[in-house]
VOPAGU-2260 file (C-alpha; in pm, 1 decimal, decimal comma):
REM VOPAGU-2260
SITE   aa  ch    i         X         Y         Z
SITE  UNK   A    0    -332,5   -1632,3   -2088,8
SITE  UNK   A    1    -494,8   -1826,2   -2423,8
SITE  UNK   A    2    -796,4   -1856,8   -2233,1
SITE  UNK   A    3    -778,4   -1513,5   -2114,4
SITE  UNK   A    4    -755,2   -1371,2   -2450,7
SITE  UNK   A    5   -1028,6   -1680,5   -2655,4
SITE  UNK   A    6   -1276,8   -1499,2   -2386,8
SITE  UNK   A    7   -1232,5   -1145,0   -2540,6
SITE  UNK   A    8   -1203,8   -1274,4   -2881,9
SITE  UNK   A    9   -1565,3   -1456,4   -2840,6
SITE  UNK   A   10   -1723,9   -1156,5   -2670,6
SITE  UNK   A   11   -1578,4    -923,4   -2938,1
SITE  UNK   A   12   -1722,8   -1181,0   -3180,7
SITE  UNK   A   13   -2110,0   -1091,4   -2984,2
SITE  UNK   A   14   -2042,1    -714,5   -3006,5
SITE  UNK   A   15   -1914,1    -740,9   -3384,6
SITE  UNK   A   16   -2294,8    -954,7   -3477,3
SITE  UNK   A   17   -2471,2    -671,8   -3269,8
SITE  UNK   A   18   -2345,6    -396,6   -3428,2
SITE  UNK   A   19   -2472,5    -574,0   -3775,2
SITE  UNK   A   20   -2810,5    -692,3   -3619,3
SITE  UNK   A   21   -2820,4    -293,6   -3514,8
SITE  UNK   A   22   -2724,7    -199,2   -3896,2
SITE  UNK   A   23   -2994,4    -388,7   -4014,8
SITE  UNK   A   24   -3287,3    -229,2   -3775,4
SITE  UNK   A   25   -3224,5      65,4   -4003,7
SITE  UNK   A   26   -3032,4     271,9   -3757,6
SITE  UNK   A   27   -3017,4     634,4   -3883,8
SITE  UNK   A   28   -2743,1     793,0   -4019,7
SITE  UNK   A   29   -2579,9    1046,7   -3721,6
SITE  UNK   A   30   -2756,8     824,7   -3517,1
SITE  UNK   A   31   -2597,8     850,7   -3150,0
SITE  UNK   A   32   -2326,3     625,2   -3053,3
SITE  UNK   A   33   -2434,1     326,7   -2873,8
SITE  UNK   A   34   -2296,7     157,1   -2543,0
SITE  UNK   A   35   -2190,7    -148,5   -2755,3
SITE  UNK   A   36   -1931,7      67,5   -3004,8
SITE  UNK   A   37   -1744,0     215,2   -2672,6
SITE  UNK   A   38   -1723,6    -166,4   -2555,2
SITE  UNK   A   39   -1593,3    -296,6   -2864,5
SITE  UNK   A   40   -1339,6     -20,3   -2887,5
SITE  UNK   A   41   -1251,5     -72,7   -2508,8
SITE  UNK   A   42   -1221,7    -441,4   -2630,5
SITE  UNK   A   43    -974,6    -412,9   -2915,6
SITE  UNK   A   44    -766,9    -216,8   -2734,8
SITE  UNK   A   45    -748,3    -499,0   -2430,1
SITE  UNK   A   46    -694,2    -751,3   -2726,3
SITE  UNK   A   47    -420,0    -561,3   -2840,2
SITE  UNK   A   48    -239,9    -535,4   -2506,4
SITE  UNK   A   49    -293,5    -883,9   -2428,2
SITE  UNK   A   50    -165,6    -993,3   -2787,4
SITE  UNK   A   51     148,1    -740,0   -2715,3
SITE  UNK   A   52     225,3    -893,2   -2388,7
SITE  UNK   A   53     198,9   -1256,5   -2492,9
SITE  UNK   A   54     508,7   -1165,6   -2724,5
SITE  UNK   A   55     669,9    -974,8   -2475,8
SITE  UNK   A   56     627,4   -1287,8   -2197,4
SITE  UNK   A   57     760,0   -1500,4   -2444,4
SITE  UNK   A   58    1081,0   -1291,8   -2474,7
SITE  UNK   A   59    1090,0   -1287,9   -2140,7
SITE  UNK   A   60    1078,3   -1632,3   -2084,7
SITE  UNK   A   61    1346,0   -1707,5   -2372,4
SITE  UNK   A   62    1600,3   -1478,1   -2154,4
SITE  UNK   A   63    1465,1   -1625,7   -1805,6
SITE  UNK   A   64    1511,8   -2004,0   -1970,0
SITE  UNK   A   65    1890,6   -1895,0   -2077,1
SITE  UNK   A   66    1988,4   -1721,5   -1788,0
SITE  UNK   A   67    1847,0   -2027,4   -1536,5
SITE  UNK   A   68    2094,8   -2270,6   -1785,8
SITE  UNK   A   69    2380,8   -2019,4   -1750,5
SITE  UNK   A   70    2356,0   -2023,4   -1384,0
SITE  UNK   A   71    2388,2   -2393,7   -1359,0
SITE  UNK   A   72    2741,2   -2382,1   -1543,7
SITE  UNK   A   73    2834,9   -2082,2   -1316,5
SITE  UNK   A   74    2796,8   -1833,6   -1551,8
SITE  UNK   A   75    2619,4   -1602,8   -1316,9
SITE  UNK   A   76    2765,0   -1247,6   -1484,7
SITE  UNK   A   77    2576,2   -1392,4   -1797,5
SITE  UNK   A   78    2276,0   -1503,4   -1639,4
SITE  UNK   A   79    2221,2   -1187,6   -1445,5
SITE  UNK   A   80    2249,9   -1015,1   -1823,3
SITE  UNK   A   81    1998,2   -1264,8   -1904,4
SITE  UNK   A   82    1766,4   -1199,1   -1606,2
SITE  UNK   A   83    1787,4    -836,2   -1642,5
SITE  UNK   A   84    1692,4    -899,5   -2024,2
SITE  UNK   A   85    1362,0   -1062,0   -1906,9
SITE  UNK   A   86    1269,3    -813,9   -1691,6
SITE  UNK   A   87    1311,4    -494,0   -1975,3
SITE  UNK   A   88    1083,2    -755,1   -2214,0
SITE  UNK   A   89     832,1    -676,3   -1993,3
SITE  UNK   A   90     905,7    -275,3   -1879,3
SITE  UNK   A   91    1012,4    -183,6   -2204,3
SITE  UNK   A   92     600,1    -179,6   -2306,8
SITE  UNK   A   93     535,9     103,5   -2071,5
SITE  UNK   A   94     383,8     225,5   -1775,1
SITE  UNK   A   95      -1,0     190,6   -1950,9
SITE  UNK   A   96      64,2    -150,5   -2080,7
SITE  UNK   A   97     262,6    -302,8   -1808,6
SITE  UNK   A   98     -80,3    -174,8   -1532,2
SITE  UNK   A   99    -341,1    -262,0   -1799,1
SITE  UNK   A  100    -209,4    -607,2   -1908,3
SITE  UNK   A  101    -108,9    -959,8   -1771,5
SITE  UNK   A  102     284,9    -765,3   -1760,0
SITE  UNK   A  103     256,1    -683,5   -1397,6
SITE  UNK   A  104     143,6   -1015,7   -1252,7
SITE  UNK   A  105     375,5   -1194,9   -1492,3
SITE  UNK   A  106     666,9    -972,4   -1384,7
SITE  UNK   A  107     580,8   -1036,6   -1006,1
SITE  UNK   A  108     624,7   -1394,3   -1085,0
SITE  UNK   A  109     914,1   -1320,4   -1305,4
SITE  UNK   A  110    1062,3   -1173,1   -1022,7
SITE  UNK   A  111    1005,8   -1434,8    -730,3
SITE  UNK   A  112    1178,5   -1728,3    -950,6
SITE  UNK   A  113    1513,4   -1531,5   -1019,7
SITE  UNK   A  114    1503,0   -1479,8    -631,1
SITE  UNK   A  115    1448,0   -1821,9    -595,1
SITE  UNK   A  116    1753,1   -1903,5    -807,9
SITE  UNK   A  117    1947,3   -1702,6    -592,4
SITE  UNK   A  118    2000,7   -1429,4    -879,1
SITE  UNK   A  119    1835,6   -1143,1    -734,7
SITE  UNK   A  120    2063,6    -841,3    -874,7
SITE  UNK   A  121    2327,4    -786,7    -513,8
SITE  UNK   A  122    2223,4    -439,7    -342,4
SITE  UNK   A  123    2472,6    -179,8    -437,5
SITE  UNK   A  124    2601,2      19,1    -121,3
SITE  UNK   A  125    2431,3     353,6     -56,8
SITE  UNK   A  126    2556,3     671,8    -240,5
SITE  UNK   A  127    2731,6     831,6      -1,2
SITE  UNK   A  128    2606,3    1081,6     266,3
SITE  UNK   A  129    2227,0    1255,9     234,2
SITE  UNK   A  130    2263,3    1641,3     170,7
SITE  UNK   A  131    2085,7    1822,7     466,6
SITE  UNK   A  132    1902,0    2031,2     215,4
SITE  UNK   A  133    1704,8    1707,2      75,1
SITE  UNK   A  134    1406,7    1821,6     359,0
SITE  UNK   A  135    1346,9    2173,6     353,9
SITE  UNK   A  136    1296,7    2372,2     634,8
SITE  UNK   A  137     970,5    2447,0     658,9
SITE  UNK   A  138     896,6    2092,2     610,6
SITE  UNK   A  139    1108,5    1973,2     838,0
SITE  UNK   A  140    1008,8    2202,2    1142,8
SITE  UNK   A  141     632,0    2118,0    1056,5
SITE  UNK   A  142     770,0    1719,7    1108,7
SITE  UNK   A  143     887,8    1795,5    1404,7
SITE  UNK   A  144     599,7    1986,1    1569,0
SITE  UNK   A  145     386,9    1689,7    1417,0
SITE  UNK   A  146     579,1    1361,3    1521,2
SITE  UNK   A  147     482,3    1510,4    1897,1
SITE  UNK   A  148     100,8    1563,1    1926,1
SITE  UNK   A  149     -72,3    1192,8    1971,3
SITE  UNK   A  150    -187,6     958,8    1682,0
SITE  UNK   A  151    -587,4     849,5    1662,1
SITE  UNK   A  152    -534,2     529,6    1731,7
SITE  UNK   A  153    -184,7     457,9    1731,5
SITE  UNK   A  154    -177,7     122,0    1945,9
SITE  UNK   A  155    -402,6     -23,4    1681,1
SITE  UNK   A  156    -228,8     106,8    1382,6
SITE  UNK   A  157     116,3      12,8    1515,3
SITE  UNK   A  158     -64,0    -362,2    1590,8
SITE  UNK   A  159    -175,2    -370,6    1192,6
SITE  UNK   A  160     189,8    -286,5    1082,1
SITE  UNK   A  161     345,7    -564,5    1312,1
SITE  UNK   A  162      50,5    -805,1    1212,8
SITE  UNK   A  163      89,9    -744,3     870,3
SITE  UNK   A  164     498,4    -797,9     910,4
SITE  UNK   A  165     593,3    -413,0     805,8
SITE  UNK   A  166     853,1    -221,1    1044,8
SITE  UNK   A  167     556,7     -63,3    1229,1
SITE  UNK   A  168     774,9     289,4    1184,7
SITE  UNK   A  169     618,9     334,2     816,7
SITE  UNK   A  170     304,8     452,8     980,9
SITE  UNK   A  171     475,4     769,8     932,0
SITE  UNK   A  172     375,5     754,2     575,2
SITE  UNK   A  173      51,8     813,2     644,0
SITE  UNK   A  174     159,7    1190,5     880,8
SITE  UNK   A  175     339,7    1263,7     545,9
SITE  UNK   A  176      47,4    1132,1     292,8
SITE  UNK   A  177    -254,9    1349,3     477,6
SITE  UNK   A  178    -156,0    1421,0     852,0
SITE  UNK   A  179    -365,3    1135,8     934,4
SITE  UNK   A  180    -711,4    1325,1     760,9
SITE  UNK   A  181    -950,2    1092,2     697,6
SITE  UNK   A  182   -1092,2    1428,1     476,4
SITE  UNK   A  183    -812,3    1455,7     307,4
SITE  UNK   A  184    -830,7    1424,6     -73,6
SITE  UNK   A  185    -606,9    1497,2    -360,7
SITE  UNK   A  186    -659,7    1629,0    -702,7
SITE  UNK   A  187    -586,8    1295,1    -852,4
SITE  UNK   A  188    -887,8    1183,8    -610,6
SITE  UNK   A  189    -666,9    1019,9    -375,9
SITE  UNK   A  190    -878,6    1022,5     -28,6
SITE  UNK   A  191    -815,7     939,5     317,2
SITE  UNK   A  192    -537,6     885,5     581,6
SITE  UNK   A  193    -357,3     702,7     302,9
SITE  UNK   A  194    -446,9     906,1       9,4
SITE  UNK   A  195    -563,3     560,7    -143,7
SITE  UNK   A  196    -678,5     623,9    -506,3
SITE  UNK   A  197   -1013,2     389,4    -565,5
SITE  UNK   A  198    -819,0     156,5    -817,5
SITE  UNK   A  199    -506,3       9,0    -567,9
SITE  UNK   A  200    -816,6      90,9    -287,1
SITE  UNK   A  201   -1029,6    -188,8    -431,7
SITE  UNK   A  202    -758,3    -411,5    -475,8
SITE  UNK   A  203    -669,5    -416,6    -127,2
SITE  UNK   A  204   -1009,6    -459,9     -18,9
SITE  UNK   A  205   -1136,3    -125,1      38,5
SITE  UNK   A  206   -1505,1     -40,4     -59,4
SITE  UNK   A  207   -1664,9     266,9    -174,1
SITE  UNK   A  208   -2082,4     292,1    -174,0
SITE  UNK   A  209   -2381,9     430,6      20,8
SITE  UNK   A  210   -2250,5     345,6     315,2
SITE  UNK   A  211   -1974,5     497,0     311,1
SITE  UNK   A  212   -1592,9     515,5     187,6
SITE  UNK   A  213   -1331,4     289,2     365,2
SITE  UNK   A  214   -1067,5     479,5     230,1
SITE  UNK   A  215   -1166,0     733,9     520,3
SITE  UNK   A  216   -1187,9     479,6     756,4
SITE  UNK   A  217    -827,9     483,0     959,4
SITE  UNK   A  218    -838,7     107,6    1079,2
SITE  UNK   A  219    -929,4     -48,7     749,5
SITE  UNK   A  220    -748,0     175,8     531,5
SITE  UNK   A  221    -444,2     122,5     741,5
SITE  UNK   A  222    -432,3    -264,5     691,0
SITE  UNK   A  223    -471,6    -173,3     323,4
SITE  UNK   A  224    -153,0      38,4     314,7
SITE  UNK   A  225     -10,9    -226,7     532,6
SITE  UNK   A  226     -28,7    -509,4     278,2
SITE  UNK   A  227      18,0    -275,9      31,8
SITE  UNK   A  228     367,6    -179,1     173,1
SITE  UNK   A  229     471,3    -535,0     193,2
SITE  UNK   A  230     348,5    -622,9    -134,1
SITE  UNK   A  231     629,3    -343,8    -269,2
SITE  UNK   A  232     873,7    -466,6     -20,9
SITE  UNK   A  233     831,9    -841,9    -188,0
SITE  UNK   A  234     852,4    -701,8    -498,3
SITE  UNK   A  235    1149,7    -440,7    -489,4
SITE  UNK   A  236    1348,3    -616,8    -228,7
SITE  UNK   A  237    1385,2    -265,1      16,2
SITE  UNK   A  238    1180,2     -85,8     212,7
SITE  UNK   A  239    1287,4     256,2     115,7
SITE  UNK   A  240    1171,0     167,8    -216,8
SITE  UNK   A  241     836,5      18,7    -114,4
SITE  UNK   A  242     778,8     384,4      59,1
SITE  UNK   A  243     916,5     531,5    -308,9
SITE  UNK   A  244     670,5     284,0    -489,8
SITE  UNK   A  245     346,0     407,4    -257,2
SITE  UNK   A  246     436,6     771,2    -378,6
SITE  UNK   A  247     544,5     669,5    -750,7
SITE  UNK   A  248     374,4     328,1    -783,0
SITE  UNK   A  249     567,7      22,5    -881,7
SITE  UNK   A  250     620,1      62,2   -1246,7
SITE  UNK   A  251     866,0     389,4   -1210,3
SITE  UNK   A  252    1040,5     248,0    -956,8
SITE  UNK   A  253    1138,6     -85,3   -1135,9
SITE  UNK   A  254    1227,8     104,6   -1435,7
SITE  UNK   A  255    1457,6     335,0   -1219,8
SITE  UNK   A  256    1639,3      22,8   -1039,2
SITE  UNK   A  257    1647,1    -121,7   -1394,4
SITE  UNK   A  258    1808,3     212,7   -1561,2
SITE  UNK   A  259    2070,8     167,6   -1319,2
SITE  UNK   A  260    2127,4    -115,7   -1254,5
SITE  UNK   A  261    2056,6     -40,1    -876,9
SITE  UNK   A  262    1848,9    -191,5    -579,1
SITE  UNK   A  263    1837,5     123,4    -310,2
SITE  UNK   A  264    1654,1     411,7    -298,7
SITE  UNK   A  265    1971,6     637,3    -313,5
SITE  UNK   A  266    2084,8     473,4    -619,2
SITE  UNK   A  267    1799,9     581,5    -835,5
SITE  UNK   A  268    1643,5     888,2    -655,1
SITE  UNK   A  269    1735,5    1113,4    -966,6
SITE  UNK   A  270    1547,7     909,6   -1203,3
SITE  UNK   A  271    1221,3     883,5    -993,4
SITE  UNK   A  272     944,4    1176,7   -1023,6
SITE  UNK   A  273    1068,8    1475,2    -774,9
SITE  UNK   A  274     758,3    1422,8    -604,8
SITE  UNK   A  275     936,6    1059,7    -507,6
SITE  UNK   A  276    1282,8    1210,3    -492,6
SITE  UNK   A  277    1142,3    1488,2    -215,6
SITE  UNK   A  278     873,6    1238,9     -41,8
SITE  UNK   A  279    1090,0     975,4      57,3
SITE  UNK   A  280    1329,2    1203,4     255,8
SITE  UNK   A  281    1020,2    1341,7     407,3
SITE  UNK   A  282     951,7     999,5     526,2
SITE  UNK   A  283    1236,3     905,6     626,9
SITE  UNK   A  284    1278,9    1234,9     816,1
SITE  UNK   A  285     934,1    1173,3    1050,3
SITE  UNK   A  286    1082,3     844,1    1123,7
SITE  UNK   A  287    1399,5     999,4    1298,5
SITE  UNK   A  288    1222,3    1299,5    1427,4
SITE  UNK   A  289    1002,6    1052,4    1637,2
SITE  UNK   A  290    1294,1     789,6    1723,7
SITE  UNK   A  291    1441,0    1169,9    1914,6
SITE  UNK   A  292    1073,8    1222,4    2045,0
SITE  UNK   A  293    1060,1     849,8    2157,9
SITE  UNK   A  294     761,2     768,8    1938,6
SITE  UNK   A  295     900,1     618,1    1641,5
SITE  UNK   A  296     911,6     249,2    1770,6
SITE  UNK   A  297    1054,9     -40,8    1558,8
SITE  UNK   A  298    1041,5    -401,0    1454,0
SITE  UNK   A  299    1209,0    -679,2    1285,5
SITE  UNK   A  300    1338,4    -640,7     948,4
SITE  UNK   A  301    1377,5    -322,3     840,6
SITE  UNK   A  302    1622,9    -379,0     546,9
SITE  UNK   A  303    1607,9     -40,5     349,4
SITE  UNK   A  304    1586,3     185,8     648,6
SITE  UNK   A  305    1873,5     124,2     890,6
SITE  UNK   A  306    2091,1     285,6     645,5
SITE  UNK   A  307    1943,1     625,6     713,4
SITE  UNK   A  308    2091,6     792,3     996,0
SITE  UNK   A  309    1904,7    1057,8    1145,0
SITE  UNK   A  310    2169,9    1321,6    1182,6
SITE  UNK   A  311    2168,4    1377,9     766,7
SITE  UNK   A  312    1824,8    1532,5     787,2
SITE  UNK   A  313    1952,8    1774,0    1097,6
């Protein structure tokens, strides 16, 4: 983190003694802006998230150090306050400043040692039956005409989920996410089976260039959504809110389970985006519309998803 942060402070220092060796070439007045001023503007503001999220890791750490000597003495209703503390150090900057900043790999961490101490906030039990109206019709009959006609490729995308240790029922997502279009593109720029956006597409390996665009490419960009998946899973604990967190990404979800206090999807569906609060059900609806169709297949640990039944979504 120091090191992180000496680095931009140095190369802020080289575009501060340009911009005077460019003052003193005589640059005219109204002259237009050069590359250098957008990087030392783009610079500053990194500084300043990196300087905001040192504080807010130290914070963090202060609660995470308390609640870890709490729990020794059995004070776990404490140390859970403690733990939950830590973690709204870190969300508590925001959605831009938590995706921009060391906050997200630092909460990731954050999050794996309170597991490790065994103080992962318990799941709270579902909220009580899904209404029937949560999939509307339309949506729901075009499910059902669409969990029947084949899947390019299924075999091998059903091999990437197992291989990649994700219930291999998720592929799903993708029928909801584009139909399985490897044209299919969003108005966010989202493209391909799994509507990957070219930020969380590069950091899952795929590649965009003049040869081409993985994120059309089903087999690759279905091991990306694959890892992808799990990496929410690891992170939120339930796979109903790794398939919220592909829709909403991470940050909204953790806030939601945060707000209340909550670790299913059920739990904190009203505080996600309605996109999320609709999408999810969607999901979850394919998957039982191809378990009746005897397509949905299934594997090992699929915490998160047992709990829906498919008669709520008849």
């Amino acid at each position: 983190m120091k090191i992180r942060i000496t680095i931009i402070f140095l190369t802020l220092a080289y575009v501060a003694n340009a911009s005077v060796s460019g003052a003193a070439g005589g640059e005219a007045p109204g002259a237009a802006k050069l590359p250098w001023e957008d990087l030392r503007a783009d610079l500053e503001r990194r500084v300043g998230l990196e300087v905001e999220a040192a504080r807010r890791i130290s914070e963090a750490e202060e609660h995470y150090r308390l609640g870890v000597q709490l729990l020794r003495r059995s004070r776990r209703s404490e140390a859970l306050d403690h733990f939950r503390q830590a973690e709204s150090s870190i969300l508590d900057a925001g959605e831009e400043a938590y995706m921009a900043s060391s906050l997200q790999n630092y909460l990731h961490r954050l999050r794996s040692r309170i597991a490790a101490e065994g103080a992962a906030d318990p799941a709270k039990p579902a909220s009580g039956p899904v209404p029937e109206d949560l999939v509307e019709g339309a949506t729901l009959r075009w499910l059902a005409a669409a969990v029947r006609r084949p899947i390019s490729e299924e075999p091998a995308l059903r091999a990437i989920f197992r291989t990649e240790r994700v219930p291999e029922e998720l592929i799903y997502v993708g029928l909801v996410e584009s139909g399985y279009r490897r044209d299919a593109i969003s108005r966010a720029g989202a493209a391909g089976p799994w509507q990957f956006i070219d930020e969380t597409g590069r950091r899952y390996g795929l590649s965009r260039g003049k040869d081409g665009d993985d994120r059309r490419n089903l087999l690759k960009s279905t091991r990306a959504a694959a890892r992808y998946l799990r990496d929410l899973f690891d992170l939120l604990g339930d796979w109903t809110l790794a398939v919220a967190g592909y829709n909403a990404g991470e940050y909204r979800v953790l806030r939601a389970m945060q707000q209340a206090h909550a670790t299913d999807f059920w739990s904190v569906r009203s505080l996600l985006p309605k996109e999320t609060a609709a999408y999810v059900p969607r999901v979850l609806a394919a998957i039982a519309l191809a378990k009746r169709a005897g397509s949905a297949g299934s594997s090992p640990g699929n915490a998160g998803l047992a709990a829906f039944k498919p008669a709520q979504i008849e």
